[in-house]
C-alpha positions as CSV (number, residue, x, y, z in Angstrom):
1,X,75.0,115.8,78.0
2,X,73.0,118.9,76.8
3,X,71.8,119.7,74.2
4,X,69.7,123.0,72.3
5,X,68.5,120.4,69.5
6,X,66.6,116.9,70.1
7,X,68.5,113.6,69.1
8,X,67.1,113.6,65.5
9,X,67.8,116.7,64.5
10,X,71.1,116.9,62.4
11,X,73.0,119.4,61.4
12,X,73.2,120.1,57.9
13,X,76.8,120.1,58.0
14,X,77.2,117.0,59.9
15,X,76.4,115.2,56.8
16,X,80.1,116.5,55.2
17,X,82.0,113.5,55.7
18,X,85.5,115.0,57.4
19,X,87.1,112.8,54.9
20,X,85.7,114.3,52.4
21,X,87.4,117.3,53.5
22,X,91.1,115.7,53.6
23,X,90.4,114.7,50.1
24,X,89.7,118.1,49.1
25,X,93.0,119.0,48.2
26,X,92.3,122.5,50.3
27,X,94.3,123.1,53.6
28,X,91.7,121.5,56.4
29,X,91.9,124.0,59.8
30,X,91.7,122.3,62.6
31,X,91.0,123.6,66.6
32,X,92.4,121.1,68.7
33,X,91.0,119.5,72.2
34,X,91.5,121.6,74.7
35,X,91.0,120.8,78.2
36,X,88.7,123.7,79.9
37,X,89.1,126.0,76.3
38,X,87.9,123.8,73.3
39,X,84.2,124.2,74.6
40,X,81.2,125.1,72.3
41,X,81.4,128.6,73.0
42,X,85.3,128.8,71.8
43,X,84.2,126.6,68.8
44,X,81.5,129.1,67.7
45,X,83.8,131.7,67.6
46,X,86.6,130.1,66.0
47,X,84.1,128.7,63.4
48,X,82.9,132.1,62.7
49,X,86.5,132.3,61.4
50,X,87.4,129.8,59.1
51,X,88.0,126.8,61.0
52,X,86.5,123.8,59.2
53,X,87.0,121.4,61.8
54,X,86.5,121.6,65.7
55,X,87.4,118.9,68.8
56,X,85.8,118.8,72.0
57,X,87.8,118.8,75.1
58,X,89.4,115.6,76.0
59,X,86.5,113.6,77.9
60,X,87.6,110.5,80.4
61,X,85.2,107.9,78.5
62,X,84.9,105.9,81.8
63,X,83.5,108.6,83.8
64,X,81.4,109.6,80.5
65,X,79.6,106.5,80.3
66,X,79.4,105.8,84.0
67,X,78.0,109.1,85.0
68,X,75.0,111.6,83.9
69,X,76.2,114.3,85.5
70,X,79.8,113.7,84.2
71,X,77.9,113.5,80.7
72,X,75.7,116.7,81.3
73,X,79.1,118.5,82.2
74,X,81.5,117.3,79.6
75,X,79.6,117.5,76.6
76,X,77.6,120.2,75.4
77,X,76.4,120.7,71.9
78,X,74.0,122.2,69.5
79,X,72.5,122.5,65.9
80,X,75.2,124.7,64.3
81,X,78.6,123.1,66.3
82,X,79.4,121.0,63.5
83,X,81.7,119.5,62.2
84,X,82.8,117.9,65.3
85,X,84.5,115.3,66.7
86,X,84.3,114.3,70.2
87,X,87.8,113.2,71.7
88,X,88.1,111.0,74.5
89,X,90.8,109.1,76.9
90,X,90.7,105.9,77.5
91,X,92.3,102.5,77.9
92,X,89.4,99.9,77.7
93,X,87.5,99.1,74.4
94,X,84.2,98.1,75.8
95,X,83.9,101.6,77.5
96,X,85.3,103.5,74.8
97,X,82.1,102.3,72.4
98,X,79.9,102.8,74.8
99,X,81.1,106.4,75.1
100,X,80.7,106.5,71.3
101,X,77.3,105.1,71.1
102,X,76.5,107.7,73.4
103,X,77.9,110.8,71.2
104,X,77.3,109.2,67.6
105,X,73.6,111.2,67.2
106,X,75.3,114.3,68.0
107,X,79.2,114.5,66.5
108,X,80.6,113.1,63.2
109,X,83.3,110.9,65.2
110,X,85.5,110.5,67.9
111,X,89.3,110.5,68.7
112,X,91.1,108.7,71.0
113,X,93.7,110.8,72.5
114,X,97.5,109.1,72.4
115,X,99.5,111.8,72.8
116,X,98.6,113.6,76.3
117,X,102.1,113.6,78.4
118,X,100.5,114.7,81.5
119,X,101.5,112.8,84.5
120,X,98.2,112.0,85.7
121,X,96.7,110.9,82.4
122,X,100.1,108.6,81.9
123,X,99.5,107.0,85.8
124,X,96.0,106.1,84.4
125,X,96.9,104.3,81.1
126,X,95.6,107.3,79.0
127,X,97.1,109.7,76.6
128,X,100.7,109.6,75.5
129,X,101.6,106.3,76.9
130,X,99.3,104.4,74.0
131,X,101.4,104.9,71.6
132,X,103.7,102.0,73.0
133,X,100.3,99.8,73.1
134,X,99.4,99.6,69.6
135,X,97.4,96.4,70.6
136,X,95.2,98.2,72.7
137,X,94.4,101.1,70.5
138,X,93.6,98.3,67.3
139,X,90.8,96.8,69.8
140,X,90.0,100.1,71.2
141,X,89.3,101.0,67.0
142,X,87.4,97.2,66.3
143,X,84.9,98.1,69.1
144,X,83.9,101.4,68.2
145,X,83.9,99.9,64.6
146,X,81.7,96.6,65.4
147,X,79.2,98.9,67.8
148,X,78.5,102.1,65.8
149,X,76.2,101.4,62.8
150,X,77.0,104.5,60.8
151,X,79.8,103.6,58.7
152,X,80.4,107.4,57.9
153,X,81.2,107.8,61.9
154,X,84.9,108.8,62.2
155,X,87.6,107.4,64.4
156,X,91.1,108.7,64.9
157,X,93.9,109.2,66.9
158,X,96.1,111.9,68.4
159,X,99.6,110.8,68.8
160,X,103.0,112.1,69.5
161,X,106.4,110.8,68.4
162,X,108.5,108.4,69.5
163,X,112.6,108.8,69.7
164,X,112.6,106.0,67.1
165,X,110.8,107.3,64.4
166,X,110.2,103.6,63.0
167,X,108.2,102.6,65.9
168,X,105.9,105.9,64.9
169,X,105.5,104.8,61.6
170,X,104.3,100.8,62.3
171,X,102.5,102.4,65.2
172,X,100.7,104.3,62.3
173,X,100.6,101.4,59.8
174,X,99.0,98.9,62.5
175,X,96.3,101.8,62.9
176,X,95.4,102.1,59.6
177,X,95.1,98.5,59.1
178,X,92.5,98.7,61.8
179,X,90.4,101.4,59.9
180,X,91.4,104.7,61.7
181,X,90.0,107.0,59.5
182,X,92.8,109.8,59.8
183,X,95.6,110.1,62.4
184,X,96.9,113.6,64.1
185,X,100.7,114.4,64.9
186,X,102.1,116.2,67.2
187,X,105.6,116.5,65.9
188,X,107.4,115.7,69.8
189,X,108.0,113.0,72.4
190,X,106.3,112.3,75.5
191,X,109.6,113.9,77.0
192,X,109.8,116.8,75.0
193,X,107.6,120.6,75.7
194,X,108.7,123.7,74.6
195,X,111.7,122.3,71.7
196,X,110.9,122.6,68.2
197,X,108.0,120.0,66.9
198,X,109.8,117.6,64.6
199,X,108.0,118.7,61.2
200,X,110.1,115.9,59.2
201,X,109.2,113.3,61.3
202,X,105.4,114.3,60.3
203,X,106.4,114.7,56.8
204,X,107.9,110.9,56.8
205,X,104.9,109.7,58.7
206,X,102.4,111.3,56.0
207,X,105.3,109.4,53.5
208,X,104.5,105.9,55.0
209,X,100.5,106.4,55.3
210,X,97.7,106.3,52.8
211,X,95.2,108.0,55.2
212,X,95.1,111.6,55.6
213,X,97.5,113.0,58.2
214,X,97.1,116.1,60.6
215,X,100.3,118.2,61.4
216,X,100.1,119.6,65.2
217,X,102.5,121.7,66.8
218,X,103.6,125.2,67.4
219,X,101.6,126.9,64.4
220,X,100.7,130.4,65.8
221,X,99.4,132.4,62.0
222,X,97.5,131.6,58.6
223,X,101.4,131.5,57.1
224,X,102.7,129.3,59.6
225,X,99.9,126.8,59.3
226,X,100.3,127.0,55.1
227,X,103.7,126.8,55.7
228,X,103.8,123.2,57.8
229,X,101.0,122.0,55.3
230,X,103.1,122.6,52.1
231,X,106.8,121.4,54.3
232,X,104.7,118.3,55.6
233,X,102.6,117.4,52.5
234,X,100.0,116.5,55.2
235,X,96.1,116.8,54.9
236,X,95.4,119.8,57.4
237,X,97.2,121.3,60.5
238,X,95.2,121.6,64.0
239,X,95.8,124.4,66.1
240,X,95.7,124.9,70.3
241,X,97.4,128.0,71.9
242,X,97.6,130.1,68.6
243,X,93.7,130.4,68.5
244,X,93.4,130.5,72.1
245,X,95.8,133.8,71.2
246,X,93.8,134.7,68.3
247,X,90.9,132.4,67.2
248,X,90.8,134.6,64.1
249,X,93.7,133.3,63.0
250,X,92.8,130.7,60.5
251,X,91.0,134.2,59.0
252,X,94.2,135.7,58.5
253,X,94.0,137.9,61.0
254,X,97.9,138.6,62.5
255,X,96.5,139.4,66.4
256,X,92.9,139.5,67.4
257,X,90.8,141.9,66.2
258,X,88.5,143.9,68.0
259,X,85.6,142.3,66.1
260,X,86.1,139.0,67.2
261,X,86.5,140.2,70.6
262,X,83.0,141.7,70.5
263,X,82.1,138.2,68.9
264,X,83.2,136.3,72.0
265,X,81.2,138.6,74.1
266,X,78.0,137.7,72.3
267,X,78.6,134.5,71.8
268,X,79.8,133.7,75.6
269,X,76.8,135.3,76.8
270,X,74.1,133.8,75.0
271,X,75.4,130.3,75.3
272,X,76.0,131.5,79.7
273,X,79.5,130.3,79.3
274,X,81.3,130.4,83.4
275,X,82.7,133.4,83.9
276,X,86.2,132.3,84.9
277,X,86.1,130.5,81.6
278,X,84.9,133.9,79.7
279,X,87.4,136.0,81.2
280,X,90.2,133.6,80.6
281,X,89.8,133.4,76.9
282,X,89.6,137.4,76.9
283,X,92.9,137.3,78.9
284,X,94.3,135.6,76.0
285,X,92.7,137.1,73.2
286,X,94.3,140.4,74.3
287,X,98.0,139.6,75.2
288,X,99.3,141.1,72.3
289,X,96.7,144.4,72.2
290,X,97.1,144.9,75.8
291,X,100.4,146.8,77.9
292,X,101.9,145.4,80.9
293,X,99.7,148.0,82.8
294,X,96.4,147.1,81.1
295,X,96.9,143.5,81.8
296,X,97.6,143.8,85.8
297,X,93.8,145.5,85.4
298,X,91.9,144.0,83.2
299,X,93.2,140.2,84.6
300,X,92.3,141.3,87.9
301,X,88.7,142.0,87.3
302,X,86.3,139.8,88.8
303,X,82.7,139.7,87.2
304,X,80.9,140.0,83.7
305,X,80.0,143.6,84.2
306,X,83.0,144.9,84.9
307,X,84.8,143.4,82.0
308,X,81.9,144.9,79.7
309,X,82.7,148.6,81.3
310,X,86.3,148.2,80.6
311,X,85.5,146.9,76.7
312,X,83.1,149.8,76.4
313,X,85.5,152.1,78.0
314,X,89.0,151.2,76.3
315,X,88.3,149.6,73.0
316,X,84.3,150.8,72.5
317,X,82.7,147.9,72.5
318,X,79.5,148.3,74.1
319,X,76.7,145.1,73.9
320,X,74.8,146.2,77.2
């Protein structure tokens, strides 16, 4: 685990309770967990545009706890990368705290992801297939509960939906009675990819449930993400591949612009983010400023300097 700051330094902001935030009354922006994207470079930027809220990349807590190097790898942080809350997968409670205890110093919670439909994740009793174990996720909750002292320390959960939509809900009821502090829905089932998220099932959800509710799914502008948040009447709306398209967008911004590009730059570099990772989230950025032609070139270049010459050439931005 790494770290610009020592363990007792705090981050003024990670005094702001989340809650707080979904008691605000004010849309809450969310940028989701992201495997490989959601990294603290990506959540610098995207803070640097209006998102109040970021998550860490989903983190395999037996690994995390087992392993420094899986620890110095996974989980990077610093003084200014707050609010955040750290998700992780797992299907044992004991390991789970552990892997809490571990990040408490440095995040304002942790989520425990129960919606991931991958195959691999499902074969390991992680991610989507938690949501018929409601069991395990109310010990999974108790233990972080019992073994992190600071009351104030979140824990939630990502789900998805099921087909019955009344197994959702008591899956939701049986959470909160546990003490999840706030629960995140991505509006499909384990089955479903690319059809349209169920934003009624999220808005009967947020019906049944006294804690604050996230909306997830398919939100790709400002509008869209006011829009679900007014249909839903939920508590804020978390983002993936519309900020990966435009991490300005919780700014307003329609497609990215050419500031936040140079923002990425800066940022990437001074935190020495990997350059397949800095190049990817360029790729995306620019999908909708880019032609056919200026995609086959840019995608295809192949080291930092050369993707600085063609930003200085094409769009001006120069930061050698």
């Amino acid at each position: 685990m790494k770290s610009d700051y020592i363990q007792t330094t705090t981050c003024q902001e990670r005094r702001k309770d989340p809650i707080e935030m979904f008691h605000s009354g004010q849309l809450v922006k969310i940028c989701a967990p992201m495997v490989r994207y959601s990294k603290l470079s990506f959540r610098t930027l995207v803070r640097k545009y209006d998102c109040d809220l970021c998550y860490t990349p989903m983190i395999v807590a037996a690994d995390f706890v087992r392993s420094a190097k899986a620890r110095d790898s996974e989980f990077t942080t610093n003084q200014g990368d707050c609010p955040l809350i750290v998700q992780f997968a797992a299907n044992d409670a004991r390991l789970l705290s552990d892997a809490a205890r571990i990040v408490c110093p440095y995040a304002n919670g942790i989520d425990i992801n129960c919606g991931c439909p991958q195959r691999w994740a499902l074969a390991e009793g992680y991610g989507a297939c938690l949501i018929n174990k409601p069991e395990l996720v109310r010990d999974m909750v108790k233990q972080v509960r019992n073994q992190v002292e600071n009351p104030r320390f979140s824990v939630s959960i990502k789900i998805r939906i099921h087909d019955d939509l009344t197994r959702t809900v008591d899956l939701c009821r049986k959470a909160e009675a546990t003490g999840v502090s706030w629960i995140t829905v991505h509006g499909r089932t384990v089955e479903e990819r690319h059809q349209p998220v169920h934003y009624e099932a999220i808005k009967i959800i947020k019906e049944s449930m006294s804690i604050p509710i996230v909306a997830n799914g398919d939100i790709r502008s400002l509008k869209e993400a006011e829009n679900v948040w007014h249909t839903t009447g939920t508590d804020g709306v978390m983002v993936a591949r519309g900020l990966l398209a435009n991490p300005a967008m919780f700014a307003g911004y329609e497609e990215t612009p050419l500031k936040c590009i140079w923002d990425w730059v800066d940022i990437a570099l001074e935190l020495g983010t990997p350059y397949m990772c800095f190049h990817q989230h360029l790729m995306y950025m620019m999908e909708k400023i880019t032609s056919r032609q200026e995609k086959r070139i840019f995608n295809a270049l192949s080291s930092t300097s050369a993707v600085l010459d063609y930003l200085t050439d094409h769009y001006g931005i120069d930061r050698t």
